[in-house]
N, C-alpha and C positions, 0 to 999 in steps of 0.2 A: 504494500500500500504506500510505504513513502518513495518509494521507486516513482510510482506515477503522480504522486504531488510534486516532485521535486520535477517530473518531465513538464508537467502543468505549471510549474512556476517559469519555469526557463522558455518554455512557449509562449507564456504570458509575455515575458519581457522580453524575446524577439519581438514580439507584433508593436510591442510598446516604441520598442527602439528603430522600429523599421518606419513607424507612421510619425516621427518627429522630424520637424521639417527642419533647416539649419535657419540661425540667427537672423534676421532681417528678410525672409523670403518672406512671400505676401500671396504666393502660391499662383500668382495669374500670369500665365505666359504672355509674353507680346513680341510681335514679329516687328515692333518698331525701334529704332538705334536708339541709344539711349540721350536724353536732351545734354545739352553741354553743359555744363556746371556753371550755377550763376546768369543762368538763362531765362527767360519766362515761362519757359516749357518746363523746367526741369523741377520734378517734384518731390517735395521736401515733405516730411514728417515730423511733430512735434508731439509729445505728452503733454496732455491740458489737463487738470485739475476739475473733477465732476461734483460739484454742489452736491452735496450730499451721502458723498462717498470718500473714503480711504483712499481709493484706485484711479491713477490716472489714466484718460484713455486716447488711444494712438491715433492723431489726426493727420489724414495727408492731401494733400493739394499742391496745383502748382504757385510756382513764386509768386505766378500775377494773379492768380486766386485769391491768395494770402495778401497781399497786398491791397487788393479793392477790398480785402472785408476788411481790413484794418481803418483803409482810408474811408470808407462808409461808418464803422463803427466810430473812429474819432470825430466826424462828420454828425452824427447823431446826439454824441457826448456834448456838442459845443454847444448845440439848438436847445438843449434839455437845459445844460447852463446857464445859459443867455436867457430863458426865458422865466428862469429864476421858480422859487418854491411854489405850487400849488397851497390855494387855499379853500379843501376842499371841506367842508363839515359834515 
């Protein structure tokens, strides 16, 4: 009997070791080159911080993506300030 728990552990852990993907794959193949570095094509990843969780989680987009929502979100920030407190009751 421990002959074949210990063949079932070791199966276990091939399958385990065979279905892990290596460090930074994202698993989608693309037949397109990859964008230059520092380009507007080329897509970057960042860990962002989820309200209400421990766990940060992996955002990716390209530069110019990241950049209109940045430039949109400060864009948003200035009109909410400028227009000063609500006084709602």
């Amino acid at each position: 009997m421990s002959i074949a728990r210990t063949l079932l552990a070791i199966s276990a852990a091939g399958v385990l070791v065979a279905c892990a993907g290596t460090p930074g794959s994202d698993g989608v193949a693309s037949n397109e080159a990859p964008a230059e570095p520092g380009s507007k094509e080329e897509i970057v990843c960042e860990y962002q911080q989820v309200v209400g969780s421990h766990f940060k989680k992996r955002i990716c987009m390209s530069r110019g993506e990241r950049d209109s929502l940045r430039e949109d979100t400060q864009d948003a920030m200035r009109t909410v300030s400028k227009s000063g407190p609500s006084t709602a009751n």
